[in-house]
C-alpha positions, -999 to +999 in steps of 0.1 A: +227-777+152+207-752+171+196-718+165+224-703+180+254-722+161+234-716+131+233-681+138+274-681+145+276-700+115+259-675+091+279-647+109+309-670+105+303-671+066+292-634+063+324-625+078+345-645+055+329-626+026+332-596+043+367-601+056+374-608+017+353-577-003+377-556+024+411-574+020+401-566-020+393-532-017+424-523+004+445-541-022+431-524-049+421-491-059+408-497-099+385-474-113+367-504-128+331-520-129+343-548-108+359-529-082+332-502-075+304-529-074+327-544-045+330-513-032+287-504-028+284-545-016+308-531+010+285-501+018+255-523+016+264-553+038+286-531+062+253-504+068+231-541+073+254-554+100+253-519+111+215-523+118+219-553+136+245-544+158+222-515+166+193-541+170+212-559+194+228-535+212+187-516+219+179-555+226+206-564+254+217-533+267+212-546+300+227-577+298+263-570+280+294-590+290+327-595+276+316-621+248+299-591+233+329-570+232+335-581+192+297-566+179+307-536+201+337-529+187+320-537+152+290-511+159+317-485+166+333-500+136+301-491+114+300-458+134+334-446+118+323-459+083+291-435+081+309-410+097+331-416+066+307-415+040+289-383+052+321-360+055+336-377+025+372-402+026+394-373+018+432-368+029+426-346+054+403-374+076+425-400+072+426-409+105+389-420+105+395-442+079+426-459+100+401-460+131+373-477+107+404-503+096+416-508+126+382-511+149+369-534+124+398-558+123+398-559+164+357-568+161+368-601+137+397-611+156+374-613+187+343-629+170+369-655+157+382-660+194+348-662+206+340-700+222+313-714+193+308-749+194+308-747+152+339-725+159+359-748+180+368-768+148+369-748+122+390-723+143+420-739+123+404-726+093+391-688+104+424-675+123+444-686+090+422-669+068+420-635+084+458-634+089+459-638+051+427-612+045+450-587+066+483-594+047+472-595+013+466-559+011+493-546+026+514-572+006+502-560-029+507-521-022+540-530-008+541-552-045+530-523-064+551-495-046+584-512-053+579-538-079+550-522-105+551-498-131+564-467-119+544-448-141+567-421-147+582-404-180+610-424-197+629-418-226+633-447-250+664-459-266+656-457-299+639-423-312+627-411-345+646-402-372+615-386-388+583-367-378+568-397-401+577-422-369+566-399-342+533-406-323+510-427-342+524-421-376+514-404-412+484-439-408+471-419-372+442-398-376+463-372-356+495-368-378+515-348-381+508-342-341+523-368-319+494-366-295+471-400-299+444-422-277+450-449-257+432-470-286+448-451-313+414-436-324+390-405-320+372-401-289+339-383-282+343-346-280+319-341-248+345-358-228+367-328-229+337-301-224+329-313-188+348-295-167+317-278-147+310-314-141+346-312-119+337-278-107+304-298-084+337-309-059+367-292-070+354-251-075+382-234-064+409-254-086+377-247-116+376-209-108+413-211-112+416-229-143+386-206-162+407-178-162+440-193-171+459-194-206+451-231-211+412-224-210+417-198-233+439-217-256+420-225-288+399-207-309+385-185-278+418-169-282+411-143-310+454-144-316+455-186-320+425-185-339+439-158-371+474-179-368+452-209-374+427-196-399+458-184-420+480-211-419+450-238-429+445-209-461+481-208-469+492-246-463+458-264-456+440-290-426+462-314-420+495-296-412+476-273-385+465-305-365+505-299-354+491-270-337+458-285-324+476-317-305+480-290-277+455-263-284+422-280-297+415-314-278+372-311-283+375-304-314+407-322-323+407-359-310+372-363-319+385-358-360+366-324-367+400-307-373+399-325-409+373-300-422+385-262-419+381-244-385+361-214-400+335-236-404+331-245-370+347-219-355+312-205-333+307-242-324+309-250-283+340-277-292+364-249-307+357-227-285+365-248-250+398-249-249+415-273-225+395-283-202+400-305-170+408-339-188+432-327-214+455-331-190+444-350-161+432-378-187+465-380-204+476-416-190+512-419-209+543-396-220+561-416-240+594-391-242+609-357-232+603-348-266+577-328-270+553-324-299+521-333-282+541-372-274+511-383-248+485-407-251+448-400-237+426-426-225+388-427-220+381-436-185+356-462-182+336-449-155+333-411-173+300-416-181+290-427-150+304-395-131+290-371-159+257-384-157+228-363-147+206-392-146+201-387-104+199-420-094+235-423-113+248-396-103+237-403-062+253-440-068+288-418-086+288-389-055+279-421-028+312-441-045+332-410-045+326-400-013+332-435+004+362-442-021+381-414-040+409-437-048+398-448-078+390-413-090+426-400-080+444-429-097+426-422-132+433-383-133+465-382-112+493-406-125+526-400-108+541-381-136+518-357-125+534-353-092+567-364-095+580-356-137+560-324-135+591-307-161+590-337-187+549-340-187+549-297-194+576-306-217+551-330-241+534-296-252+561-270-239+585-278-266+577-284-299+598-291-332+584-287-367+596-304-403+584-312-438+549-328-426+542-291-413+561-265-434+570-283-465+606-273-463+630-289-435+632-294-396+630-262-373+629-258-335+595-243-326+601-236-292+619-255-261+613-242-229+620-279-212+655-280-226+662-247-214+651-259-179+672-287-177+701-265-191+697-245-163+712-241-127+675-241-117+671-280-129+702-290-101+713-306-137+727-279-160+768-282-153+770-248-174+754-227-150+770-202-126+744-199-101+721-231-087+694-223-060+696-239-025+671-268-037+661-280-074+628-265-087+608-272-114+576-260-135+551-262-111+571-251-086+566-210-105+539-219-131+516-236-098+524-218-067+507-237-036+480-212-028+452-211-001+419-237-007+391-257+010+392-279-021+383-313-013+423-315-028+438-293-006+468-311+017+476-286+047+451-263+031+464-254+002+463-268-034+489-257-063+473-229-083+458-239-119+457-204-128+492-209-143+508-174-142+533-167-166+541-135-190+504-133-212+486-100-195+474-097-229+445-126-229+434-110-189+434-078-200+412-084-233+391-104-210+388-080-185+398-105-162+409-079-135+420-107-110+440-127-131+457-100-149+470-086-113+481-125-107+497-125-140+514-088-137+526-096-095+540-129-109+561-105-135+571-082-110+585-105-086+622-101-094+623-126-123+649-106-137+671-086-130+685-052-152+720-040-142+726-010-159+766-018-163+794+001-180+796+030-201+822+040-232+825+057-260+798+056-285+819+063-318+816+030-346+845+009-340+853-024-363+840-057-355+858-088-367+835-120-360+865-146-352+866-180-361+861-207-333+859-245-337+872-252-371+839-230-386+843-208-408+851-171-402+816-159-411+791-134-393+767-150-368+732-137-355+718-140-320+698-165-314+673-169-287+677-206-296+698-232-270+734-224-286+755-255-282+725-277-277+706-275-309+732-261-332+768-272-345+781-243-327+793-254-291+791-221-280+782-185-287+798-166-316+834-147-304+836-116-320+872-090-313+867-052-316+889-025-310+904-018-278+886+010-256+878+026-224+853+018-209+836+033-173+823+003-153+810-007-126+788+024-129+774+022-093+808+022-079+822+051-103+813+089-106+805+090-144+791+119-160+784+127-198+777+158-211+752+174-240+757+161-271+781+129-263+779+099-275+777+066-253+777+031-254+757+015-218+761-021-213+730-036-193+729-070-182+699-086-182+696-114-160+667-143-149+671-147-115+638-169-111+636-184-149+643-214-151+646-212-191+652-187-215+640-154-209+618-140-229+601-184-231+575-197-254+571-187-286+597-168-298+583-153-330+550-140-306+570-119-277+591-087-283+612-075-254+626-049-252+652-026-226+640+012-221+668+035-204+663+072-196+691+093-184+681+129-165+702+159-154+705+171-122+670+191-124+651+159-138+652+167-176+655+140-195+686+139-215+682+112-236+659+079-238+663+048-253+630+029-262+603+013-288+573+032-287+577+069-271+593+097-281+625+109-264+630+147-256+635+159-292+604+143-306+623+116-325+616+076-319+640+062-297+662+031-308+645+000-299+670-022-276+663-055-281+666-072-246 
């Protein structure tokens, strides 16, 4: 054979291998060992043929013809790929990546119609093969699309009867919480300290998150850490891991929550809060139920990309930048995206029994219920009023906001500030920008206060009447899901006396005079809440309804409130909203 056939031969069998590492990567995106060492033999051999398509082109620049069309194309080919690497293989440069793809599959199908005497019968062999190199990766994300795990949050058929059977059991080194590991044990607390390690690509999305509520969820929070302190005094360790399944992961998964918190409670675990991989880590919700139900999973590559070794960490930022697929599939799983309302739901509802309180079951708090309840879901059939299209937690709690981020799409990423009603943690903080976030994200008609009818304000007799074979007893308000997690179907009817009343007030010239005692009806009403209003905790939020009337010169007449004084120096009635 001579020197040239042996040359097409070894290009013949380098492309084979090539044409195969690429038909692997492009089927597969596994943050694995085996599929990132594919992934820098990719780099390695593509940047060699690189140099020698750069060789030859120096070499025979003046004698090219059309049989050197394929190296051409494959020089341009390696071109795109560097290009690639430098700027990094984000969403946003996509279309590089397809011009890479597609220049290098034009360079092989022209090498393998090239006339090589070796070629001429073994063409049989090569045009076979690359069809099937260029199918099988398209084939097996067409196979995973449709036919895989979807990945998403499913209820199961059977649930527990008892907070004994929830999550790992009373055997799980995380009971009574339902939150557990992948491998059912503790995991190394550094894992969830490393979120300036995310902050070297992702700084705006970091800046974000360090002034949110869920950085400043465990014992940073001066109010979670005296709730904690005195319920481990009053009940002891174990129960309070109920509360740390959500609020404590560094110090919680990796089983320092059996000893008390006040001994640790300066340490750099209870004071992290939830960082970056509490819930970008989380690989499973097993239910809608709440109660910390998730499963966290140690990625296998995590110390490779927290590594400040530099020749690791130049090999992790090299692999990154080539290749971000891997990264994305381990920290965003599709519940992330799509079941955003049942994956908040896993610590956004909570329920508490005999394990915890050493008395009976209780409903901590349910804003997911609430959600799903409501007109805001598309799935409540209760509700009066739907919006034009369905919207869900992130949709308020995440608000798309400007970003370079590398994870921006269309130049904008969804805020991980989380804005909800807690001024209080921004303001003790002094955290001037996230407490005008907070307070702009209050004052932008969530609710609405209609200031109603007006009667007489004498006593009259209430009779609580009897509904649905219960019996004729008084009922109390509950800021609780009435006919979902009660017997009661609905709220409590109770019939007064007959009476005038002046309504609607803007449409009516009322008037009162000095000394007269009045009843005013307000409605209160969420008009961007998509649960309960006030949500969360309801033993930690008091709301309340302040009305002042004035006269016709501006003097207040009366005033109806919870902390200031009205015009005759007496406390005014608190009106519990």
């Amino acid at each position: 054979m001579s020197s040239k056939n042996r040359r097409a031969l070894l290009l013949t069998v380098v492309a084979f291998f090539f044409t195969a590492n690429s038909s692997y990567i492009g089927a597969f995106a596994d943050p694995t060992i085996f599929y990132m060492t594919n992934v820098l033999i990719h780099l390695g051999l593509g940047f060699a043929l690189f140099l020698a398509f750069l060789y030859t082109l120096v070499k025979r620049a003046s004698k090219l013809s059309f049989g050197d069309a394929w190296w051409i194309v494959g020089f341009l080919a390696g071109i795109a790929g560097i290009a690639l690497i430098t700027i990094g293989n984000l969403t946003r440069y996509r279309w590089l990546l397809y011009t890479h793809i597609a220049l290098s599959v034009i360079s092989l199908i022209l090498f393998a119609l090239k006339e090589h005497e070796w070629l001429r019968v073994s063409r049989r062999v090569v045009i076979p093969f690359l069809l099937l190199s260029l199918l099988f990766p398209v084939s097996a994300r067409l196979y995973a699309k449709y036919y895989g795990p979807s990945g998403l949050i499913k209820n199961p058929t059977e649930i527990p009867l008892t907070m004994e059977e929830e999550g790992g059991g009373v055997n799980s080194p995380f009971f009574p919480s339902s939150a557990t590991t992948n491998t059912g044990t503790t995991i190394p607390a550094n894992f969830f300290m490393t979120s300036h390690k995310c902050a070297e690509c992702h700084k705006d999305i970091y800046d974000q998150w360090n002034s949110s509520a869920h950085h400043i969820s465990s014992f940073n929070n001066q109010w979670y850490r005296k709730s904690i302190e005195y319920m481990q005094d009053v009940v002891g360790v174990q129960p309070s891991k109920w509360c740390a399944g959500c609020h404590d992961h560094a110090v919680f998964f990796n089983g320092r929550f059996d000893k008390p918190i006040k001994d640790q409670i300066n340490t750099p675990e209870a004071q992290n809060g939830l960082g970056c991989t509490s819930c970008h880590s989380i690989v499973h919700v097993r239910s809608s139920m709440g109660q910390a139900d998730f499963e966290i999973e140690y990625p296998p590559l995590h110390d490779l990309a927290v590594s400040d070794n530099p020749v690791l960490k130049f090999v992790h930022d090299l692999l990154l930048r080539a290749d971000p697929e891997p990264h994305k599939k381990a920290f965003m799983k599709p519940f992330h995206r799509q079941n955003t309302a049942e994956f908040c739901s896993s610590c956004h509802k909570v329920h508490l029994d005999n394990p915890v309180n050493d008395y009976r079951w209780f409903r901590g708090f349910n804003d997911y219920d609430n959600w799903q309840a409501s007109g805001i879901s598309h799935q409540g059939g209760r509700s009066f009023y739907s919006p034009p299209k369905p919207m869900k937690c992130a949709d308020c709690h995440m608000p798309l906001v400007a970003s370079n981020d590398p994870a921006a799409v269309d130049g904008k990423v969804h805020s991980h500030r989380f804005p909800g009603a807690n001024t209080a943690l921004p303001y003790v903080n002094d955290d001037k920008e996230q407490l005008k976030i907070v307070t702009d994200f209050l004052q932008d008609k969530q609710i609405s206060v209609d200031i109603f009818a007006m009667s007489s304000g004498e006593p009259t007799e209430a009779k609580p009447l009897a509904s649905n074979g219960q019996k004729d007893e008084p009922k109390l308000s509950s800021t609780f899901a009435i006919g979902e997690e009660s017997m009661q179907s609905s709220a409590p009817v109770v019939l007064t006396q007959p009476q005038e009343i002046t309504a609607p007030l803007n449409k009516v010239n009322a008037s009162v005079r000095r000394g007269d005692s009045v009843r005013v009806d307000v409605v209160v009403r969420t008009r961007k809440v998509g649960h309960f209003f006030p949500g969360g905790t309801v033993d930690g939020f008091d709301v309340w309804v302040e009305l002042q009337a004035t006269d016709n010169n501006g003097k207040t007449i009366f005033w109806s409130g919870k902390t200031e004084d009205d015009a005759s120096g007496r406390k005014g009635p608190v009106e519990r909203g």
